[in-house]
N, C-alpha and C positions, 0 to 999 in steps of 0.2 A: 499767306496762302496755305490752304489746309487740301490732305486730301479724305472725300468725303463717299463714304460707304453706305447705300440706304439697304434696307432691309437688314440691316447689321446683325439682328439677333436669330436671325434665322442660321441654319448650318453651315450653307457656305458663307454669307455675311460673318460668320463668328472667327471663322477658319481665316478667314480676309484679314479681321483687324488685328489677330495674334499674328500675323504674318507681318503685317504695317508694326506692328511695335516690335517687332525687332529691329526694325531697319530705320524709324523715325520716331522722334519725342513722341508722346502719348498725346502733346497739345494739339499737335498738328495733324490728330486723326478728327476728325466729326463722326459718331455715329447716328445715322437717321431708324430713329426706331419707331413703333406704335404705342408701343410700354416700357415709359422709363423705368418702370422695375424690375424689368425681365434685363435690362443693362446697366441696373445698380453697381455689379463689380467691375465693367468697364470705366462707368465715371470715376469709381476709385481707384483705379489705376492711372488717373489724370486723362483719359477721352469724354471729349465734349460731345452732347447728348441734343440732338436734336427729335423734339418728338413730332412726329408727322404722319399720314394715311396718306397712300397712292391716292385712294379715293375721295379725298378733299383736298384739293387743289391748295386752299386758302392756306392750307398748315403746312407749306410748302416753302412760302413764302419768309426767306430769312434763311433759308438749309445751305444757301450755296451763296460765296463770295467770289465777286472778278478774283479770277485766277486759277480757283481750285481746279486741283482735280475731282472727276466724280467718276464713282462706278456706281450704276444702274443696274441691280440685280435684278432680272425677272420676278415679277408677281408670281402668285403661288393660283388667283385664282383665274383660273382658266373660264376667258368668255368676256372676264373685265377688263383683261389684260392691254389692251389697246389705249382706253382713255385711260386707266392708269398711269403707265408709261409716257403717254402724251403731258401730261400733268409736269412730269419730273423732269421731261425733256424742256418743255417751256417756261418753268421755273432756272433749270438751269442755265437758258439764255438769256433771258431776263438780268440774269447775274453777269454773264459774259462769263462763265469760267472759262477753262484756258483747254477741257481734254473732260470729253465725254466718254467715257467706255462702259459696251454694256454684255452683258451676257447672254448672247443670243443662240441659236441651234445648231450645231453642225453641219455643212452644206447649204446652211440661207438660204437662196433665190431655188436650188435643184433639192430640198427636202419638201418632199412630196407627200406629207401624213398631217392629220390633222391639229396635232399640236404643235407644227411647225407657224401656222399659219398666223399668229400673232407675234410670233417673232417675226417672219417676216414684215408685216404691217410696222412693226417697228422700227426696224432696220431701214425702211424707207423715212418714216416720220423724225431718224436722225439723219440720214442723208439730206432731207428737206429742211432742215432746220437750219444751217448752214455754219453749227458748228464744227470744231474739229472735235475727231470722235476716231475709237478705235473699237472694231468688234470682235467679242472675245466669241466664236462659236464654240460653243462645247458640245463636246458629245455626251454618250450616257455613261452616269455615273457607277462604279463596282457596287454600290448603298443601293443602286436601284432593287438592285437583287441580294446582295448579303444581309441587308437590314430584314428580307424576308425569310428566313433562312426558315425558322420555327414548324410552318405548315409542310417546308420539301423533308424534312426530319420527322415528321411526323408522321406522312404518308410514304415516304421512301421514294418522291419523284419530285421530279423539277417538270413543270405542265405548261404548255404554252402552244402558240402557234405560228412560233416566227421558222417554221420547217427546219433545213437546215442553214438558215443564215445565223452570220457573226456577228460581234460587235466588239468594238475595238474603245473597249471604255477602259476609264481611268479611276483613279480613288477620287474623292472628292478636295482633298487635300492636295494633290495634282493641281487640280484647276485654279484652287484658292490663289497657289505660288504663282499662277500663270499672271493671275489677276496683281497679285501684289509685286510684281515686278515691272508689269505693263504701267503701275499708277507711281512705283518709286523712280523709273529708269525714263529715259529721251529718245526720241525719234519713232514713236509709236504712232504718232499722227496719222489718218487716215490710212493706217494696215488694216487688212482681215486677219484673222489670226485660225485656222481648221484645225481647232482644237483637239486630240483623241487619243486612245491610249495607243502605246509602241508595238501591241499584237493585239488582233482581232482573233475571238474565243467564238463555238461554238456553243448549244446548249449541253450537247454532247459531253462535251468536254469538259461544262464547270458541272455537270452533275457527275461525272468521273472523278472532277477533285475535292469536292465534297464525301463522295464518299473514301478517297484514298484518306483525308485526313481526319474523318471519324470513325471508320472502318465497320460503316452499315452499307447495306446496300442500297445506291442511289442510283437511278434510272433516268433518262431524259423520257417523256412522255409527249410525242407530240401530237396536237388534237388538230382537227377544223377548226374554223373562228368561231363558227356558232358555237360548238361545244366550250371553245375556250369562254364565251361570252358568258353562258351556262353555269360556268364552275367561279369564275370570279363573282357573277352578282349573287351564287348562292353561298357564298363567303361572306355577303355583305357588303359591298361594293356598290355602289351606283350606280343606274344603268349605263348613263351619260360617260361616267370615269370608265366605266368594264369595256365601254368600245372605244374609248380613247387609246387602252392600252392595247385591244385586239389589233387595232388601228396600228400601232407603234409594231405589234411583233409582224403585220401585213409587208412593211417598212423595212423592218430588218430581213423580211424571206428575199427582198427586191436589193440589199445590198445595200441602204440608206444609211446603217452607221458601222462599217465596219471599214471605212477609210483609215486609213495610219498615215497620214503625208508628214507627221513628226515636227509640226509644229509645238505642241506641247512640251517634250522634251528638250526643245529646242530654245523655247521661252525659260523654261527651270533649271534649264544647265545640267540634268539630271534625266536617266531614264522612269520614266511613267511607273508608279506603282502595279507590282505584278499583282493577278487576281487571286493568286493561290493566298499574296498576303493578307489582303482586304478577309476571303472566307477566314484564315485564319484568326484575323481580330476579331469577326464578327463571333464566331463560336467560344472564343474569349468569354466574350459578355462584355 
């Protein structure tokens, strides 16, 4: 019995399986990737390499043995994300593995924004499948915002238009441990898990800590949606992607991800990574 990772080479997928080889032989990981060569140094470290696409079912077939575990990382592209996920869901019963988990949104059924909506669809399509299954909801990750650090440094503002709502996010390496403990440890069977970080931050307040720790002056700037929509797609942004996210900050002014119910911490035996440490890796380099 192996436990099996798809989307492996992606961020959190990589942050997963350094976390799985600590705690299990290298054999008994499977990575399901796209490009065996983008997990060249995985196989050599002894993880088995499964190559496969959400979006071809056929190459799906042989990724999962009765028994395994499986973590189901969310697709990346938004819109396909339903028959994707369907694919890997019924490949994985097909096998009878023993413990589906997948990585779904924070609040499930009551996250009301448009990128929730294929996580939900999902979260049904494994309820319906009649596997056992555990859902990992995460909330937004510290990366969402510190990986963009470059343009608020530049302009001396943090721009958006989630007013003054929080968000109660985590490092991404948080969640990874949440996920690697959920696939190494017992009794997770049909739990939810309302993933998020141990304090919900304002915009306020991470443009204050940005500028406390490069000592420029940083401003939160908050727009309308149109305008925020305005300044993303003349970034280069898609129109489609720029009101997904105006969509997301609409979400957070309504309160949608600034829960802390401390399941996370509670999963990693460890308080949540704080956001002042995230900015400070990020400005690391």
């Amino acid at each position: 019995m192996s436990i099996v990772v798809t989307g492996a080479t992606g961020h959190l997928g990589r942050l997963v399986i350094e976390g799985l080889l600590e705690k299990v032989p290298a054999d008994q990981v499977v990575a399901v990737v796209r490009d065996a060569g983008k997990a060249a140094d995985l196989a050599e470290r002894g993880v088995r390499l499964h190559v496969a696409d959400y979006s071809r079912p056929e190459t799906l077939q042989g990724a999962f043995a009765a028994g395994d575990k499986v973590l189901l990382i969310s697709g990346s592209e938004v819109g396909q994300r339903v028959p994707q996920h369907q694919a890997v869901i019924d490949a994985a019963k097909a096998a009878g593995v023993a413990l589906l988990a997948y990585t779904s949104i924070l609040g499930g059924p009551a996250a009301d924004f448009t990128l929730a909506d294929e996580h939900k669809a999902t979260e049904r399509a494994i309820e319906a499948s009649g596997l056992p299954y555990v859902l990992l909801r995460n909330g937004w990750y510290h990366e969402n915002y510190t990986e963009q650090l470059a343009p608020v440094l530049d302009h001396g503002a943090v721009v958006g238009s989630a007013g003054g709502g929080r968000v109660a996010s985590a490092a991404r390496a948080d969640y990874a441990a949440a996920a690697v403990e959920v696939l190494t440890g017992e009794g997770h069977e049909g739990k939810v898990y309302e993933l998020s970080g141990d304090t919900a931050w304002s915009f306020e307040e991470y443009a204050a800590e940005i500028a406390r720790q490069t000592g420029k002056e940083i401003a939160y700037g908050p727009v309308p949606a149109e305008t925020h929509k305005t300044i993303l797609t003349g970034a280069g942004l898609p129109e489609p992607f720029a009101e997904i996210l105006v969509d997301v900050d609409a979400a957070i002014a309504r309160g949608r991800l600034a829960a802390t119910p401390g399941d996370l911490s509670r999963l990693i035996g460890r308080p949540t990574t704080p956001l002042a440490d995230s900015i400070a890796a990020a400005l690391k380099g």
